[in-house]
C-alpha positions as CSV (number, residue, x, y, z in Angstrom):
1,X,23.9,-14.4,-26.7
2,X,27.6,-14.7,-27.4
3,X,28.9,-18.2,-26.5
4,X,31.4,-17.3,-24.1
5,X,28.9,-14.8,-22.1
6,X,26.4,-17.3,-21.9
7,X,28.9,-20.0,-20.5
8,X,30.3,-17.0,-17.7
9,X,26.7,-16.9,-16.5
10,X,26.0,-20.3,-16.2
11,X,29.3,-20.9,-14.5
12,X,28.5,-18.2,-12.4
13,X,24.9,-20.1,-11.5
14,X,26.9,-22.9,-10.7
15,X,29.1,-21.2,-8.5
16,X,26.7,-19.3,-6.3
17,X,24.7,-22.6,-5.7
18,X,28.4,-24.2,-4.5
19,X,29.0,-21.5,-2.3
20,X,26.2,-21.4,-0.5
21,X,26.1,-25.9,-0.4
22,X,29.9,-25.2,1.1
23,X,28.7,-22.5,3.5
24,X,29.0,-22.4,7.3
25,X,28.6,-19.0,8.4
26,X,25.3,-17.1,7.2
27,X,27.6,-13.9,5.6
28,X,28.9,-16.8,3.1
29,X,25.6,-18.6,2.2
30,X,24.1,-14.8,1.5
31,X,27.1,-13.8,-0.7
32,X,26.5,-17.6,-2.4
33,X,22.9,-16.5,-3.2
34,X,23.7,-13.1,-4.5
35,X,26.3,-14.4,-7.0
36,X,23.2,-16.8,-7.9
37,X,20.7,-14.3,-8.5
38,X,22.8,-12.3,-10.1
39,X,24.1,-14.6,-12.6
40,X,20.8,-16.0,-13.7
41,X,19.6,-12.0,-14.1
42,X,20.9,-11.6,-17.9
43,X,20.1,-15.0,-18.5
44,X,15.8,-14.4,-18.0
45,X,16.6,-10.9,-20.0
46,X,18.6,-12.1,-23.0
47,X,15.4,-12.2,-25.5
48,X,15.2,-8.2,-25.2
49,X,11.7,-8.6,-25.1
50,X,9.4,-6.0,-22.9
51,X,7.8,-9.5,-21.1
52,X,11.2,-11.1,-20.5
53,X,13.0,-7.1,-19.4
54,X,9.5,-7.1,-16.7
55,X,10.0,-10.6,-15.7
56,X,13.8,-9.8,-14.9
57,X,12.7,-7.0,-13.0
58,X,10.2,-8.3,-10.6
59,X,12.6,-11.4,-10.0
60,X,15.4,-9.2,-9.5
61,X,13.1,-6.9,-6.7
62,X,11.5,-10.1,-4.9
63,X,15.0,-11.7,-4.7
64,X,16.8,-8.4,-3.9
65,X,14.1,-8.3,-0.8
66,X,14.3,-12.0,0.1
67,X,18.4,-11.3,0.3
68,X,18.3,-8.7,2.7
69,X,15.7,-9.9,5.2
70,X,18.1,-13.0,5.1
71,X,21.1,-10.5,5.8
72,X,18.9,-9.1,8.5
73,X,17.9,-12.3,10.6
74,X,21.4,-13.7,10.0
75,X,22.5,-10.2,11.8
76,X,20.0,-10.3,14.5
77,X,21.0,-14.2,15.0
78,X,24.3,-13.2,15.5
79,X,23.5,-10.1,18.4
80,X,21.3,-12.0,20.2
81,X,23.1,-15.7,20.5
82,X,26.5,-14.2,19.3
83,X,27.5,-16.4,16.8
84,X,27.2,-16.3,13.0
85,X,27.2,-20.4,12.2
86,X,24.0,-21.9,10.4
87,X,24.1,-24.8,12.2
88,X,24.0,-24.2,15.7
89,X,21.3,-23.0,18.1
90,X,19.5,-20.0,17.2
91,X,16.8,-17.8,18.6
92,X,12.9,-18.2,17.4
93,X,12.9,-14.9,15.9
94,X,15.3,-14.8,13.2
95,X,14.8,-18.5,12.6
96,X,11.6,-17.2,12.0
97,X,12.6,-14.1,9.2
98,X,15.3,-16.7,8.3
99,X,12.4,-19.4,6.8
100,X,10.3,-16.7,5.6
101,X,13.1,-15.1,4.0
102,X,13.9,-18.6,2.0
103,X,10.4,-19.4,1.3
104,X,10.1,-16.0,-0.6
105,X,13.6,-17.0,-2.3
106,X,12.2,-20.2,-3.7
107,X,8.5,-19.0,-4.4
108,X,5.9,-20.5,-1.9
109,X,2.7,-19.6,-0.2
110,X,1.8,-16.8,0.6
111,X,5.2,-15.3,-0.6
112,X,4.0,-16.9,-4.4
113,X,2.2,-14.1,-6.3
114,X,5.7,-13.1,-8.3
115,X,6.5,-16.8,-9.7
116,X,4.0,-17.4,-12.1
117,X,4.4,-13.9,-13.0
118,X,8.0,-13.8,-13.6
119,X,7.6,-17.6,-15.3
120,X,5.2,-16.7,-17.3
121,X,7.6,-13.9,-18.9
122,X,10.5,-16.4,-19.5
123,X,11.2,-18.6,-22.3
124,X,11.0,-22.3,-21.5
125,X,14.9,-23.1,-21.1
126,X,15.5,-20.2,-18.5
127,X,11.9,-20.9,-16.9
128,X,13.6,-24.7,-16.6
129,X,16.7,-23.1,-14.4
130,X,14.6,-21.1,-12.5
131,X,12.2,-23.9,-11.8
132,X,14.6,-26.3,-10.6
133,X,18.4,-25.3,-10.5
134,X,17.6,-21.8,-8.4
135,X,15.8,-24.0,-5.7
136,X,19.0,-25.8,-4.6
137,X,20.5,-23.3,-2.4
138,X,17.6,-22.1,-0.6
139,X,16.8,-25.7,0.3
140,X,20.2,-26.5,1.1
141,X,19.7,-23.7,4.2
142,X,16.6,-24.7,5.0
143,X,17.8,-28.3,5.7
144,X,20.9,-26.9,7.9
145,X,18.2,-24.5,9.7
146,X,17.0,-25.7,13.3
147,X,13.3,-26.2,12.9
148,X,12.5,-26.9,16.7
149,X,10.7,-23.5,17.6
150,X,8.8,-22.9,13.9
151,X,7.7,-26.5,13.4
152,X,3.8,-24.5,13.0
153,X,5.1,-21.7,10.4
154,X,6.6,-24.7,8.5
155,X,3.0,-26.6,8.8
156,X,0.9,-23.6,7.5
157,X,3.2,-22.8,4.8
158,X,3.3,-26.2,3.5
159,X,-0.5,-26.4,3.8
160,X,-1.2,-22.9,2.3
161,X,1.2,-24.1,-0.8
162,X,-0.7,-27.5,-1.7
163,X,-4.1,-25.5,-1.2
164,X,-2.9,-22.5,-3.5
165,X,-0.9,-24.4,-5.9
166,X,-3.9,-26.1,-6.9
167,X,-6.5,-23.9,-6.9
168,X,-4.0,-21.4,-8.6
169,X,-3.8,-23.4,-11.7
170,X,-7.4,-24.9,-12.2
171,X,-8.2,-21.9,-14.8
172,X,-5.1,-21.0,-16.1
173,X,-4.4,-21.6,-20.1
174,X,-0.5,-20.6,-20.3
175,X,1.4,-23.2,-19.7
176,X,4.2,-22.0,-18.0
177,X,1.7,-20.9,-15.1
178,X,0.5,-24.2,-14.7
179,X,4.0,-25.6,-14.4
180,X,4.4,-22.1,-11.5
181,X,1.6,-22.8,-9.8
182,X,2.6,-27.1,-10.1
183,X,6.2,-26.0,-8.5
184,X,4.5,-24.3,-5.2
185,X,2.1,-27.3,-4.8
186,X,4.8,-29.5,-4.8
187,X,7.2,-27.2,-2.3
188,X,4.4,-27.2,-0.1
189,X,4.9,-31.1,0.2
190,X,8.5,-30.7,0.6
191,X,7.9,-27.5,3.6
192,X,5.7,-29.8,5.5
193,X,7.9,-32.7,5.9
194,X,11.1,-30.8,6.1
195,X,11.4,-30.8,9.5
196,X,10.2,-34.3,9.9
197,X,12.8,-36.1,7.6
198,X,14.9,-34.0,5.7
199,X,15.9,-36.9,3.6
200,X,12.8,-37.1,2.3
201,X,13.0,-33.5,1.3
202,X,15.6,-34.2,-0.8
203,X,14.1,-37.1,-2.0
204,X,11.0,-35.0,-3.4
205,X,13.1,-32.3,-4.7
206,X,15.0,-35.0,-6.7
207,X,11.9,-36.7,-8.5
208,X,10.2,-33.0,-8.6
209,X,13.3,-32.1,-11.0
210,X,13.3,-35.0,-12.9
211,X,9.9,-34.8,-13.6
212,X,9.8,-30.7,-14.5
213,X,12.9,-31.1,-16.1
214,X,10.5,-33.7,-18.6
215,X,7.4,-31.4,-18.8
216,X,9.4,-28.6,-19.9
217,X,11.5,-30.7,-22.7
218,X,8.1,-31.9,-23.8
219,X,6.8,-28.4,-24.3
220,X,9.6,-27.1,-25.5
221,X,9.9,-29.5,-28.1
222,X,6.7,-29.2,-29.1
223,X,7.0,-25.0,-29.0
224,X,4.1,-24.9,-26.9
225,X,2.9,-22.6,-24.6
226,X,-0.5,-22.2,-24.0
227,X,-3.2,-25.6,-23.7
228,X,-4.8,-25.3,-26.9
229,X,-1.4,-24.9,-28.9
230,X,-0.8,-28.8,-27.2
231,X,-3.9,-29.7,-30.0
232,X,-0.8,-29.9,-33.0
233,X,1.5,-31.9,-30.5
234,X,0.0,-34.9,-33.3
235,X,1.5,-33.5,-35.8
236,X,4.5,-33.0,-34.6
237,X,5.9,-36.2,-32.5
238,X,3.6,-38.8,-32.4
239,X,5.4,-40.9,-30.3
240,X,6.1,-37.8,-27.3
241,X,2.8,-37.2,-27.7
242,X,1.6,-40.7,-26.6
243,X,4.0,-40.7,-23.5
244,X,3.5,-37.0,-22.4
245,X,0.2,-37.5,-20.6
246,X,2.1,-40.3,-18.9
247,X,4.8,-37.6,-17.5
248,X,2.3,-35.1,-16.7
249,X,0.0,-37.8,-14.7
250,X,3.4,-38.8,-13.0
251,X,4.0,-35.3,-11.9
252,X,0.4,-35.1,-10.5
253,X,1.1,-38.2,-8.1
254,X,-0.4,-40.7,-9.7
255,X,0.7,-44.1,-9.4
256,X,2.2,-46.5,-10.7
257,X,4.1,-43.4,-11.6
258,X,8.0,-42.5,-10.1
259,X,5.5,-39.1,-8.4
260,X,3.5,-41.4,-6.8
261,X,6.8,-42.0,-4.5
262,X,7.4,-39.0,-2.5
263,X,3.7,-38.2,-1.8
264,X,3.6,-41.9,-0.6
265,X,6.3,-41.8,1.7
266,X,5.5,-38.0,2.7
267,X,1.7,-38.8,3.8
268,X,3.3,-42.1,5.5
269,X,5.5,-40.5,7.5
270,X,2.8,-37.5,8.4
271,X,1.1,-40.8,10.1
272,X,3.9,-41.8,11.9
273,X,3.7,-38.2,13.6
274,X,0.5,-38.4,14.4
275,X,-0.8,-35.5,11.6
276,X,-3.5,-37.9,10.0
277,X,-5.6,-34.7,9.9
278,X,-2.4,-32.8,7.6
279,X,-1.5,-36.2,5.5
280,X,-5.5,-36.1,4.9
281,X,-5.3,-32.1,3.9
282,X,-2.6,-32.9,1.6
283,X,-3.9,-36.0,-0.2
284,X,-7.4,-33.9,-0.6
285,X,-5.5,-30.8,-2.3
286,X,-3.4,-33.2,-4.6
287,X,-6.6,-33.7,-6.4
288,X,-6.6,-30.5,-7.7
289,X,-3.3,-30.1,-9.5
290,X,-4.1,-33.9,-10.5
291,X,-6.6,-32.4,-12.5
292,X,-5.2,-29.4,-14.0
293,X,-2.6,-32.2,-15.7
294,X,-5.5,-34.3,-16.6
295,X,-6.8,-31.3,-18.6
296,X,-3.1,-30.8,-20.5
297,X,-3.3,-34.6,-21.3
298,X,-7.1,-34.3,-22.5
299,X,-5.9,-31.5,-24.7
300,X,-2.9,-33.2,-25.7
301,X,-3.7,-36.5,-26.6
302,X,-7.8,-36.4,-27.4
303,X,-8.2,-33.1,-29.5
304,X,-6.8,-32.2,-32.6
305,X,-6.4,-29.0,-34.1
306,X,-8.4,-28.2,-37.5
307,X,-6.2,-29.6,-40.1
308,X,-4.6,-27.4,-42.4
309,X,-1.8,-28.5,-45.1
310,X,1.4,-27.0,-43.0
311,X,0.0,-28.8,-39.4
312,X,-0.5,-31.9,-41.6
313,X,3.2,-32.1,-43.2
314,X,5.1,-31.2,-39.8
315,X,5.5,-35.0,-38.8
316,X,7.4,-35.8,-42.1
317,X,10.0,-32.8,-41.7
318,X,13.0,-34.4,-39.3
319,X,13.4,-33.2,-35.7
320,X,16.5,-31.7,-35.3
321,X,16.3,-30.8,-31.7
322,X,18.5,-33.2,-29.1
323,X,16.3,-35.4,-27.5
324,X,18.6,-37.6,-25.2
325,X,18.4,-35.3,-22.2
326,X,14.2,-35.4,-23.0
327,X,14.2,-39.5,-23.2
328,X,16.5,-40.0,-19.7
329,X,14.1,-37.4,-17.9
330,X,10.5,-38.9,-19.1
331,X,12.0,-42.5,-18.7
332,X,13.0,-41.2,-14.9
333,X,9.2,-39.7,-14.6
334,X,7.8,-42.8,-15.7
335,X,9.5,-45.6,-14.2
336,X,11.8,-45.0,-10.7
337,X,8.4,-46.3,-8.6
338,X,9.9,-49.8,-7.9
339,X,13.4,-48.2,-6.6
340,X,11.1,-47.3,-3.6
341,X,12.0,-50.1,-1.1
342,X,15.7,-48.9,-2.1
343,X,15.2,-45.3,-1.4
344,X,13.0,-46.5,2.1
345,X,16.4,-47.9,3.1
346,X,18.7,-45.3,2.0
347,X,15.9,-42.3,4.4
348,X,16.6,-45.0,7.1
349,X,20.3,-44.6,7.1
């Protein structure tokens, strides 16, 4: 893709996502979205490849439908309490359409069937975007939205995500559908304490990006994209290969890893509420992503691929892809657990 084109689009991501963090009124935050969605479009169909053109399609359908129910509840906000702002009081009903709308926006359960579809047809960089970068603005109206009258729908959402996100990816060998079905488990945290402490929303989304944002450097480094291509990460950096299992453990919640943090602090403040029952639910189904990433570090770090003389050789040949964006983002997986008692203080504020 030409240069120019490609930097258009990605200003036109970043503009989309701006307008809808600087929106008031719910016709603003919608035309915010569209200029998102839109500009991301040619990006996920720039390979011209029949698996990329599909993926396009389906995301450009499910995001196309997500948009106008949005349109719709915002409308039907606006007859019945007769104003148009996100902030202020709003009827259960399109609150309601409002959350589900978002929810199929950003890809969770039961509105998750198209992501690890649509990921699955994408090449690692633009799967990176859509994984992280296209969650912003959705979150940023969820987190405006009053959550008094659907604090259940949030509940069973959240729920439904953990459980699905990790059941979804205990059989799957691509990859990129791991990382999909890693992304709903982890939204599912973030939809269950959202209407808690959105703070702490934030604060998950935050270490949920830094550590995806490593995962898919690591793979893409290592051109990888299914588990048993992760067998001749060896042979190609050594040294990533040792740390990897590190960064995918941290993104399962194990501690003393920087993912360890939010699930800490979510099932914590679950207690406070009085959800011991939840907190236990969600601590239970965190098991089973951990051990989807247990399998990518197994396959990683203690197989090897049959030797042949090209695998062999690929270590000596010098890696010319930028690695200073990987090395901040793994360090950041690894090693942000003791800022805890700092971020403690700045959800207290």
């Amino acid at each position: 893709m030409n240069p120019l084109v490609l930097t258009i689009f990605i200003a036109g991501l970043g503009l989309g996502t701006t307008v809808t963090f600087a929106s008031s009124h719910w016709l603003m935050a919608w035309m915010g979205l569209e200029i998102n969605t839109l500009a991301i479009l040619p990006l996920m169909a720039r390979q011209h490849h029949p698996r990329a053109i599909e993926a396009t399609t389906k995301y450009f359908l499910v995001q196309a439908t997500a948009a106008t129910t949005l349109l719709f509840a915002a409308t039907t906000n606006a007859w019945m309490m007769g104003q148009w702002d996100i902030q202020q009081a709003q009827h259960p009903l399109p609150t309601t359409m409002i959350i589900i709308a978002l929810a199929l926006k950003i890809g969770v359960a039961p509105m998750h069937a198209w992501l690890p579809e649509v990921l699955q047809g994408l090449d690692l960089t633009t799967g990176l975007i859509l994984s992280t970068w296209q969650k912003l603005a959705p979150f940023a109206l969820l987190l405006q939205v009053q959550t008094t009258h659907t604090s259940t729908t949030l509940l069973a959402i959240g729920i439904l995500s953990t459980l699905i996100g990790g059941w979804g990816g205990l059989n799957q060998t691509q990859l990129r559908k791991i990382l999909a079905y890693s992304s709903i488990a982890h939204l599912g945290w973030m939809m269950v304490v959202l209407q808690f402490m959105p703070k702490l929303t934030l604060l998950t989304l935050l270490t949920y990006f830094i550590m995806t944002f490593s995962a898919f450097m690591i793979f893409n480094l290592n051109k990888s994209t299914t588990v048993n291509s992760l067998a001749t990460s060896w042979n190609k950096a050594p040294a990533l290969t040792a740390i990897a299992p590190l960064a995918l453990l941290s993104l399962g919640g194990l501690p003393p890893f920087t993912g360890f943090m939010p699930k800490w602090l979510i099932l914590q403040e679950l207690t406070k509420q009085d959800l011991s029952l939840v907190a236990s639910f969600l601590a239970l189904s965190a098991l089973l992503s951990l051990y989807f990433y247990l399998r990518l570090s197994y396959a990683m770090t203690l197989t090897i691929s049959p030797n042949s003389t090209p695998a062999s050789t690929t270590w000596r040949l010098t890696q010319k892809s930028p690695t200073l964006l990987l090395t901040t983002a793994t360090a950041g997986a690894l090693l942000l657990l003791p800022m805890t008692p700092l971020c403690m203080a700045l959800l207290a504020n």
